[in-house]
C-alpha positions as CSV (number, residue, x, y, z in Angstrom):
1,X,0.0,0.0,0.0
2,X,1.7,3.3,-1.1
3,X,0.5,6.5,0.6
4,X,1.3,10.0,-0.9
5,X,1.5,13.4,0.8
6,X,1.9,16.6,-1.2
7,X,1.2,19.9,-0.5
8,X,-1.3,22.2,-2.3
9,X,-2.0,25.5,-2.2
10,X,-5.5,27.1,-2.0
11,X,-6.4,31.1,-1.5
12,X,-6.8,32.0,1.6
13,X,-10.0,34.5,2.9
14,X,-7.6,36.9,4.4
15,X,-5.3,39.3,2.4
16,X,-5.1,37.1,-0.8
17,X,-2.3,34.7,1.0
18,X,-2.4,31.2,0.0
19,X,-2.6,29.0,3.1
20,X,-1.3,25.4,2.4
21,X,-2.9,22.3,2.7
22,X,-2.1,18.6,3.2
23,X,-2.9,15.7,1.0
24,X,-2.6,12.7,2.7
25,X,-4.3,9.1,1.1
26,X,-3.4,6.5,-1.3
27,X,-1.9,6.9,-4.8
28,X,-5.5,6.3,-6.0
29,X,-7.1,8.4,-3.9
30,X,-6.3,11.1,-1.7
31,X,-9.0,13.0,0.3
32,X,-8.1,16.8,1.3
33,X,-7.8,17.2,5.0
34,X,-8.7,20.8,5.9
35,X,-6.5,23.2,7.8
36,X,-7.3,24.0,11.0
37,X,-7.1,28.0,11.4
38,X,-7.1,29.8,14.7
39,X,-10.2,31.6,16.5
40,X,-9.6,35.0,15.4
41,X,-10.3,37.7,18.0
42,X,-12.3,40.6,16.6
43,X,-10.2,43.9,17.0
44,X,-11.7,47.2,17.6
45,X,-9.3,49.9,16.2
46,X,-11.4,52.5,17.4
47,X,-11.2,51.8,21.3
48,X,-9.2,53.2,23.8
49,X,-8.1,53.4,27.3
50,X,-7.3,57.0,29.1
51,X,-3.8,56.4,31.3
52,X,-3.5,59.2,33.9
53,X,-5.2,61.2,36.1
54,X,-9.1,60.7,35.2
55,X,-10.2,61.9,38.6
56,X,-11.2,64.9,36.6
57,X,-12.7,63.9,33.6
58,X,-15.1,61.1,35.5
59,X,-17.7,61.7,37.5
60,X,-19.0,59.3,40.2
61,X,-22.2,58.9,42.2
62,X,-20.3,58.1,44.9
63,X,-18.8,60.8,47.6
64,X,-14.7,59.5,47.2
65,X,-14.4,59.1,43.7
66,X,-10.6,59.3,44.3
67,X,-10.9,55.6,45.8
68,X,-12.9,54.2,43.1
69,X,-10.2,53.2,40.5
70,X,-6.9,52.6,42.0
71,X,-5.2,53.5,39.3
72,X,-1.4,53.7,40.6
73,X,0.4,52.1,43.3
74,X,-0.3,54.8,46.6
75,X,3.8,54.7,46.9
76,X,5.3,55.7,43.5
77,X,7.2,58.8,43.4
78,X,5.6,59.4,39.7
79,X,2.8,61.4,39.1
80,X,0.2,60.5,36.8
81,X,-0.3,62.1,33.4
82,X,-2.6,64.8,33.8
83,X,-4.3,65.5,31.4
84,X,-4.7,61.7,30.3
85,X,-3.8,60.2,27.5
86,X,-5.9,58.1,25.1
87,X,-4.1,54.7,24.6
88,X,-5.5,52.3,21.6
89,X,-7.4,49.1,23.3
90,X,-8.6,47.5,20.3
91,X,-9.0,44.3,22.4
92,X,-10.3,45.6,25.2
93,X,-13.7,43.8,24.8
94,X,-11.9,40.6,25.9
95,X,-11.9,42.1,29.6
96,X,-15.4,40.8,31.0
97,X,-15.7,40.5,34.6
98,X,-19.1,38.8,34.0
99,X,-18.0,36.1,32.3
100,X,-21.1,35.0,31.5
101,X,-21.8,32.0,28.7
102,X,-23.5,34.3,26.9
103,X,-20.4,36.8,26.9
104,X,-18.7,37.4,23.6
105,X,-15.1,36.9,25.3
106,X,-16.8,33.5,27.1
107,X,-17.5,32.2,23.6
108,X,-14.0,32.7,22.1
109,X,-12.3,31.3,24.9
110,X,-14.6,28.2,24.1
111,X,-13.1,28.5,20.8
112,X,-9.9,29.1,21.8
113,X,-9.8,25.6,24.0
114,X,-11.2,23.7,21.2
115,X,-8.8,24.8,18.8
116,X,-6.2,24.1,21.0
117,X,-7.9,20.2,22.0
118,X,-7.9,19.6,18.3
119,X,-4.4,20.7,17.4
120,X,-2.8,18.5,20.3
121,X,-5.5,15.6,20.3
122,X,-2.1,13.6,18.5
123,X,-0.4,14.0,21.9
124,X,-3.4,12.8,24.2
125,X,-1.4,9.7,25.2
126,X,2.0,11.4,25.6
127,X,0.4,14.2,28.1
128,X,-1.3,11.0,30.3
129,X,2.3,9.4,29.9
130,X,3.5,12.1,31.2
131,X,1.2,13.2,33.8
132,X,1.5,9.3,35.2
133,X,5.4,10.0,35.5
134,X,5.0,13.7,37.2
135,X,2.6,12.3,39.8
136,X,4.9,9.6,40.1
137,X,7.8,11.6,41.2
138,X,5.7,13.4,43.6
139,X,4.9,12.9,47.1
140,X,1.0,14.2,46.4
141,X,-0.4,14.1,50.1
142,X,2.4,16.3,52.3
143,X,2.8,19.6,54.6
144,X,5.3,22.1,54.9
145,X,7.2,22.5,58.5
146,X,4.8,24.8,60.3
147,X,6.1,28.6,60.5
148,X,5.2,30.5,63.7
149,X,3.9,33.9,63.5
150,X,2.5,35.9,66.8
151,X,0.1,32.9,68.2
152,X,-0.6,31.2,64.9
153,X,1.5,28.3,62.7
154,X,1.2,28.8,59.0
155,X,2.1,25.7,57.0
156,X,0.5,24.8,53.6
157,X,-1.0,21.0,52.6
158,X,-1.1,19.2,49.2
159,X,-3.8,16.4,49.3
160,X,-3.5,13.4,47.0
161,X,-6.2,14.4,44.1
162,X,-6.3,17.5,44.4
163,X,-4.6,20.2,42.2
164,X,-4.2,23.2,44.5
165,X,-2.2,23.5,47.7
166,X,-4.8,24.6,50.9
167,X,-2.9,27.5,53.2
168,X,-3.5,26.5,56.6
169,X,-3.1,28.4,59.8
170,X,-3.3,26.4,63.2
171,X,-3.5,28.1,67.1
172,X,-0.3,27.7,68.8
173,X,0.4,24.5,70.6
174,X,1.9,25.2,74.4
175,X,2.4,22.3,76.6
176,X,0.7,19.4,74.1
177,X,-2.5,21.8,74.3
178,X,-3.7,24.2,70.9
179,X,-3.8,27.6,71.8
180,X,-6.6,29.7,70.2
181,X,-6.5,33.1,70.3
C-alpha cells in the first residue's frame, strides 16, 4: 500500500495569502484534509483606554471618587499624566468580569480551547504518559514544616487528588494543648 503526501496551495480568505494544505491518502485516492485556522479575535481599532489622572474627567455617584479606581500604586514617586492620555485598546472587549456564557469573550475562549484540544488531540497519550510520571515523582499528600507567627502556625497541605495547595493556619500548641486566640 503506497500513501502519498503533497502539499497544495488554496487562496486563503484573508489578504489574498495562500494557506497550504495537506494531502494525505493513497496513490488512487487522496482525500483533502482541511487546515485548522485559529479563533480570530475581533479587534476594535477605534477603542481606547485613558492612562493618567481621570479623577477629573469622570464623574461618580459616589462621595470618594478618588478611591474608586486605583489607578497607581499609593507609593510611586511618579505622578500621573494629567491630562490623560488616550491609549488604543482594540482588544479591550476581551476584559469581562461577567463572564457570563453568553459573553462574547466567554464564547471565544470556548473556541480558543477547542482549537487548541484539536491541534494536540495527536499527543493525548504522551500528556497521560507524562502526567502518570509527574505524579509519580511526587509525594502528592504532604505539609510544609509549620512557621510561627505571633500565636498562629502557618504551613501549607497538598492532598492526594487534588490540584491546589490549601494554606492553613493552626493556634499555637503550648504544653501538648492548641492555643486559640
Amino acid at each position: 500500500l503506497l500513501f502519498v503526501l503533497t502539499l497544495s496551495t488554496f487562496p486563503s480568505p484573508s489578504f489574498g495569502l495562500s494557506t497550504p494544505t495537506h494531502r494525505l491518502g493513497t496513490a488512487s485516492s487522496s482525500p483533502i484534509i482541511p487546515p485548522m485556522t485559529p479563533p480570530n479575535p475581533r479587534r476594535d481599532p477605534h477603542s481606547t483606554v485613558l492612562a493618567g489622572d481621570i479623577s477629573n474627567t469622570t464623574t461618580s455617584t459616589t462621595d470618594d471618587d478618588d478611591d474608586d479606581i486605583l489607578r497607581q500604586s499609593p507609593d510611586s514617586p511618579n505622578p500621573l499624566l494629567s491630562p490623560p492620555i488616550p491609549i488604543p485598546d482594540p482588544y479591550g472587549w476581551m476584559r469581562d468580569e461577567s463572564r457570563s456564557p453568553s459573553g462574547e469573550s466567554y464564547r471565544h475562549l470556548l473556541a480558543e480551547n477547542e482549537y487548541t484540544s484539536r491541534r494536540t488531540r495527536h499527543l493525548t497519550g504522551l500528556r497521560e504518559t507524562v502526567n502518570k510520571e509527574l505524579l509519580g515523582r511526587l509525594k502528592e499528600t504532604d505539609y510544609t514544616v509549620p512557621a510561627k507567627h505571633k500565636s498562629y502556625s502557618y504551613y501549607r497541605r497538598t492532598m492526594e487528588g487534588k490540584s491546589y495547595v490549601m494554606h492553613c493556619r493552626a493556634g499555637a500548641v503550648v504544653a501538648d494543648r492548641v492555643v486559640v486566640p
